[in-house]
C-alpha positions as CSV (number, residue, x, y, z in Angstrom):
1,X,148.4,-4.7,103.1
2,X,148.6,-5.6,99.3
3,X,147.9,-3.8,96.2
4,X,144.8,-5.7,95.9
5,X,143.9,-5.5,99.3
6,X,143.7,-1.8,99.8
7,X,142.0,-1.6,96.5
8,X,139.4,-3.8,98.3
9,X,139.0,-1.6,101.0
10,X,138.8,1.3,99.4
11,X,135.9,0.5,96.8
12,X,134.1,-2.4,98.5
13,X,131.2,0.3,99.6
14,X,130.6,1.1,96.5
15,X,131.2,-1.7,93.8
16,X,127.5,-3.0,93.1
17,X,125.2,-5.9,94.9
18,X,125.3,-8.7,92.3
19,X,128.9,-8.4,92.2
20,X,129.6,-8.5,96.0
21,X,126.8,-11.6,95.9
22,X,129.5,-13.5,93.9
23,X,132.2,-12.9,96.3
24,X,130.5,-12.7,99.9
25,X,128.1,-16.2,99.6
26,X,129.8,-17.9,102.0
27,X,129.1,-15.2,104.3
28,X,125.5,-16.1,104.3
29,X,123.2,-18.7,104.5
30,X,120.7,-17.5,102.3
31,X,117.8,-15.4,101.9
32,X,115.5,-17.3,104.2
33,X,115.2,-19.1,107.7
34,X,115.1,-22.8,106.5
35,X,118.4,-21.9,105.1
36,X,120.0,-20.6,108.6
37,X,118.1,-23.9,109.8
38,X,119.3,-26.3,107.6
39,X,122.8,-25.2,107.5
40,X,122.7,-25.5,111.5
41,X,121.4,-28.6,111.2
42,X,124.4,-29.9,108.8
43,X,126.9,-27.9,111.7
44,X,125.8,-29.9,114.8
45,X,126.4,-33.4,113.2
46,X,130.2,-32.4,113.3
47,X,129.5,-30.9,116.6
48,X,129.1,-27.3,116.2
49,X,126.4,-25.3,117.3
50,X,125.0,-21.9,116.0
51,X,123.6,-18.7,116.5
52,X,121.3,-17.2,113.8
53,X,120.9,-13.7,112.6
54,X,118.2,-12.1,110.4
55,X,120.0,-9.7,108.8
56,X,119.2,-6.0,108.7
57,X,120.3,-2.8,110.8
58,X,119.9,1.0,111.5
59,X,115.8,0.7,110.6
60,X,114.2,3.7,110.7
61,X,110.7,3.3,111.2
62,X,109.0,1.3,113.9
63,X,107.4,-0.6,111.8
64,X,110.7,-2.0,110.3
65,X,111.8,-2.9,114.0
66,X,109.0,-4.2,114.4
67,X,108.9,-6.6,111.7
68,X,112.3,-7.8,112.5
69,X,111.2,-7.9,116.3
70,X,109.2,-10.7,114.7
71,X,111.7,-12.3,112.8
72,X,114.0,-12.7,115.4
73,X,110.2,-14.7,117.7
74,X,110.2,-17.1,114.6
75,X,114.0,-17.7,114.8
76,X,113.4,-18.7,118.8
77,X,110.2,-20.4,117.6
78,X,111.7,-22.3,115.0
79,X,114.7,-23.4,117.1
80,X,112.1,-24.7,119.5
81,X,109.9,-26.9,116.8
82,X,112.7,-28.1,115.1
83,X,115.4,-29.0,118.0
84,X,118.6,-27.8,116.2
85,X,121.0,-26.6,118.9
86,X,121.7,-22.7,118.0
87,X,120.5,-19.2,119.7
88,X,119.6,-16.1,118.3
89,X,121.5,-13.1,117.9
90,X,120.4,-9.5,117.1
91,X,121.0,-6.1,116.4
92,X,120.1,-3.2,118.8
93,X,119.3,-0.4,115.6
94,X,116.9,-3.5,114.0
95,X,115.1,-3.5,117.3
96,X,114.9,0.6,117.0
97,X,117.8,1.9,119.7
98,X,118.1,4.7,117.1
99,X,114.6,5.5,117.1
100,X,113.4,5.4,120.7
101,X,115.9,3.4,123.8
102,X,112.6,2.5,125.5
103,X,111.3,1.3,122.6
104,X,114.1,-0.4,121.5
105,X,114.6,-1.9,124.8
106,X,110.6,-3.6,124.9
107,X,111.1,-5.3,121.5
108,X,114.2,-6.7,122.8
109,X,113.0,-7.6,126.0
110,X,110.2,-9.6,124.2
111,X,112.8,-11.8,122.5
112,X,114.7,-12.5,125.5
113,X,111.5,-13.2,127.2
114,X,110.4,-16.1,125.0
115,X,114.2,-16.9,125.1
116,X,113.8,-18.1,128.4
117,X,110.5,-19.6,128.3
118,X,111.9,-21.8,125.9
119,X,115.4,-22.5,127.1
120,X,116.9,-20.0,124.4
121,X,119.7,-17.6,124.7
122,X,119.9,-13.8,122.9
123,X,122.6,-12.3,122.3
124,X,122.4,-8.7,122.0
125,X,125.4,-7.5,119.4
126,X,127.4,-5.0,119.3
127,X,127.7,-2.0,116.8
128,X,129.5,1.3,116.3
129,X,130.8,3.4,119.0
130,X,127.5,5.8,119.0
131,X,125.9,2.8,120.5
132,X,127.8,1.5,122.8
133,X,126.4,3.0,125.9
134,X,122.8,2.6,125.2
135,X,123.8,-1.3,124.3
136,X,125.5,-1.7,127.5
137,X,122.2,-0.3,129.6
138,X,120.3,-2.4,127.9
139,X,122.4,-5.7,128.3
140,X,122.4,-4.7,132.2
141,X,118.9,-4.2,132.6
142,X,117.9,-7.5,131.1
143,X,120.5,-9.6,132.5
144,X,118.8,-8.6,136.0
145,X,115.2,-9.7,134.8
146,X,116.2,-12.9,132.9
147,X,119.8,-13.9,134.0
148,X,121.6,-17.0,131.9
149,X,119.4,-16.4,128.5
150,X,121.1,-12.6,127.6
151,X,124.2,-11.7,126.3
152,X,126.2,-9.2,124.7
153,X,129.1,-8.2,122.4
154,X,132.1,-6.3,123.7
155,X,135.4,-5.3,121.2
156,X,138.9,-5.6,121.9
157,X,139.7,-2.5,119.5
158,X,137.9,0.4,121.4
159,X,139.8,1.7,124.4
160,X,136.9,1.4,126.7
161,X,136.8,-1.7,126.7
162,X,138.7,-3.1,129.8
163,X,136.8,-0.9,131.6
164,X,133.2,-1.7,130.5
165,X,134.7,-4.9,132.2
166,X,135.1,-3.3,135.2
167,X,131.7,-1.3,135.1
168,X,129.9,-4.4,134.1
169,X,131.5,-7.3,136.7
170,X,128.5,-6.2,138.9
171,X,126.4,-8.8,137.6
172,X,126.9,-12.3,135.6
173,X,128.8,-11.8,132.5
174,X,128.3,-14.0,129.6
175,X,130.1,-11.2,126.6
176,X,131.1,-12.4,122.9
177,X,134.6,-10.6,122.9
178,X,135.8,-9.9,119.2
179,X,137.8,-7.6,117.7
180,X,135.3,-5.2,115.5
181,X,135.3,-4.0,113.0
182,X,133.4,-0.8,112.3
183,X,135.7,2.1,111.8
184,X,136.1,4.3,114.5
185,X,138.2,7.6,115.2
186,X,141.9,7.0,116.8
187,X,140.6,8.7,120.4
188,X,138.4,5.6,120.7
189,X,140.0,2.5,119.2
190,X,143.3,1.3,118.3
191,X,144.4,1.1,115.3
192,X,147.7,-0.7,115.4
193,X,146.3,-4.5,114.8
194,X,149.4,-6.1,117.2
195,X,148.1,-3.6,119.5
196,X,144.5,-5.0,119.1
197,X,146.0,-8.3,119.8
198,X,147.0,-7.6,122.8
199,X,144.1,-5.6,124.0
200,X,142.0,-8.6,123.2
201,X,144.3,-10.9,125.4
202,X,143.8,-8.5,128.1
203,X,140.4,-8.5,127.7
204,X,139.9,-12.0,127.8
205,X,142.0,-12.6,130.9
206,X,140.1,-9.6,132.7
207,X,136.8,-11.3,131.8
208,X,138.1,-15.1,132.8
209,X,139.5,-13.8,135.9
210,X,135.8,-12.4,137.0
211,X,134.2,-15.6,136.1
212,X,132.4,-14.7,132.9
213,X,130.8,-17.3,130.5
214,X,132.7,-15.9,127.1
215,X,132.1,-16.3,123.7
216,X,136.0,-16.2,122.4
217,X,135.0,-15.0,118.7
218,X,138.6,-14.9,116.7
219,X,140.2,-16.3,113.4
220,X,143.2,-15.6,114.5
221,X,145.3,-18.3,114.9
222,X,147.4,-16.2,117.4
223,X,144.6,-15.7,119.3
224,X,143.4,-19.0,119.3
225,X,146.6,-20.0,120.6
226,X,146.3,-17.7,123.4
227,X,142.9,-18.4,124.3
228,X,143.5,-21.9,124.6
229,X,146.5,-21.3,126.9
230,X,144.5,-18.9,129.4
231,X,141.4,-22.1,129.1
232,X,144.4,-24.1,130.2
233,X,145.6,-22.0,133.0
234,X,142.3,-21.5,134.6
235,X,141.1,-25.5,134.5
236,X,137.8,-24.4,132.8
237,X,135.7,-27.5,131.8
238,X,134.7,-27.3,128.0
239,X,130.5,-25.6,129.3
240,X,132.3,-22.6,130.9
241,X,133.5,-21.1,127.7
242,X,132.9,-21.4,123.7
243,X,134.8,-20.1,120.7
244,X,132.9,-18.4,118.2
245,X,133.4,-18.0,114.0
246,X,131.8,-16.6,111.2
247,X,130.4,-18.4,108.7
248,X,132.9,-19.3,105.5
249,X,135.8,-18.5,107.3
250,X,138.8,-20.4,108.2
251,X,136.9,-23.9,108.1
252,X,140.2,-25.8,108.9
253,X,141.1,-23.6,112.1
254,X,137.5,-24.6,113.1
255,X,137.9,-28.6,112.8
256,X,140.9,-28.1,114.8
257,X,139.2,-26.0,117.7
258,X,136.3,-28.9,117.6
259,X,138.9,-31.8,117.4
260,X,140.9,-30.2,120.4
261,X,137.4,-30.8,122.5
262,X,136.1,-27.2,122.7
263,X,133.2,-26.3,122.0
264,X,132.2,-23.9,118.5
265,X,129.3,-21.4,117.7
266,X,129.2,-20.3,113.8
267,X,127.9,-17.3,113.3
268,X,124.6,-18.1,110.4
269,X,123.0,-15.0,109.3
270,X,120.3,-15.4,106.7
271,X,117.5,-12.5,105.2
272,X,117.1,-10.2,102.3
273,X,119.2,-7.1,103.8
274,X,122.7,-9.3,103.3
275,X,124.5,-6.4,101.6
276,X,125.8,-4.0,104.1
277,X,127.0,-7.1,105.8
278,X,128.5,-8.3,102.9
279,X,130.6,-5.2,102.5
280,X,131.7,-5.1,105.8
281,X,132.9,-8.9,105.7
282,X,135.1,-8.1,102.7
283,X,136.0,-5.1,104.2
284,X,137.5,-6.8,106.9
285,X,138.9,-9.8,104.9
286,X,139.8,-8.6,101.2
287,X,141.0,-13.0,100.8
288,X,137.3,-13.8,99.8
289,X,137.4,-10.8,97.3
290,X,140.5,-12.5,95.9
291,X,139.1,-16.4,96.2
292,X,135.7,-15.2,94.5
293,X,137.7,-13.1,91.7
294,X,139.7,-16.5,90.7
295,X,136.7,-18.6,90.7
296,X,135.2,-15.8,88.0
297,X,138.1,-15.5,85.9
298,X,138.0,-19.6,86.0
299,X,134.1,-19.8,84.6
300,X,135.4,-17.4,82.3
301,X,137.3,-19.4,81.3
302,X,135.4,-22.4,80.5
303,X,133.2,-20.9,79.0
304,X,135.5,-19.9,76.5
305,X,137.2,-23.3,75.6
């Protein structure tokens, strides 16, 4: 890790909003939903599909989760009206898991409700470890009730992971697998990210072998690579599997994926709370610090002359 890099790191959390606004805007779409839309809209003419987010997490009032219990009914709606090819995706603390699991689990369930009486999809993400468990019931108890329009988000850097696998391959499995990126103690994830790499190849193999529908979310070229070779190996036909990118990252790795005939899901959040997002995306990738830095120092600079 560079100089630079670690400073990153280090400081991102606390280094002030407008200035994280000027490096982390390709991170988000914007502050409302015709902006997730329209940007969707611009993604499926070169083939790629969506899933929007409404950003905000870890509410802590009922009202809160309840208002973004209704953002996420005018995503669905919206998606509906306007026929743009995208799903929704949303956070169990937004929805209240930290407030009440029963709760939590109705505001949710009312989501993936209209989710199927439309034709939608939801897919429930993941967050830190203190949530995994309560995440995990709630992805099992709605995948009974509304099979083929709920999914969820396992991480190929806790050690649980191959086994949630396990525990889970009771029922259909339709599971983003990423690499995550909250920070979590050493007894819980690995740390070591060649380590990760391979936990995540593991991961993805367990979850092809059991016949899962799997949302392959990686900018990692290795990865890719990987993935494309296990795709290869088990014949699956280009519906039976998607990769999956954030937004303003790597936009030549995903041309490639699209013009190798597999299908892509970006990763469009929009909304007001975009911050701790923010911080956690430059966080994890200290390059868009660096690129937005250059493009300051460059305005600067015309400005002067």
């Amino acid at each position: 890790m560079s100089i630079f890099d670690q400073l990153v790191s280090r400081t991102i959390m606390h280094v002030p909003g407008p200035l994280v606004s000027v490096f982390a805007r390709k991170y988000i779409a914007g502050e409302d939903l015709e902006d997730a839309l329209d940007l969707t809209r611009t993604f499926n003419t070169d083939n790629i599909i969506t899933t929007i987010d409404v950003l905000g997490e870890f509410i802590s009032t009922r009202k809160e989760a309840l208002y973004f219990k209704d953002r996420g009914l005018e995503v669905l709606e919206a998606i509906q009206k306007t026929g743009v090819k995208a799903n929704l995706s949303i956070k169990p603390t937004q929805m209240g898991l930290q407030l009440d699991d029963d709760f939590a689990r109705v505001n949710i369930e009312e989501l993936v409700a209209y989710a199927q009486q439309i034709g939608n999809f939801v897919r429930i993400d993941m967050e830190d470890v203190q949530c995994t468990d309560q995440t995990l019931k709630l992805y099992r108890q709605l995948r009974r009730k509304y099979p083929g329009h709920v999914g969820t988000v396992l991480q190929a850097y806790l050690r649980r992971t191959a086994q949630d696998i396990e525990d889970l391959s009771d029922g259909p499995l339709n599971i983003r697998l990423c690499k995550g990126i909250y920070r979590e103690p050493r007894q819980q994830a690995f740390k070591h990210p060649e380590v990760i790499n391979m936990n995540f190849n593991h991961c993805l193999e367990k979850l092809l072998d059991k016949g899962a529908y799997v949302g392959i979310a990686t900018h990692d070229s290795r990865l890719v690579y990987q993935a494309m070779r296990l795709i290869e190996r088990y014949g699956l036909l280009s519906d039976q599997y998607e990769f999956q990118m954030l937004l303003g990252v790597d936009e030549e790795m995903r041309r490639i994926i699209v013009n190798q005939g597999h299908r892509l899901r970006v990763y469009v959040p929009f909304g007001k709370s975009w911050l701790p997002y923010a911080r956690r995306r430059l966080k994890e990738n200290p390059d868009i610090a660096r690129h937005g830095l250059k493009q300051v120092l460059r305005l600067n600079q015309t400005q002067r002359r």
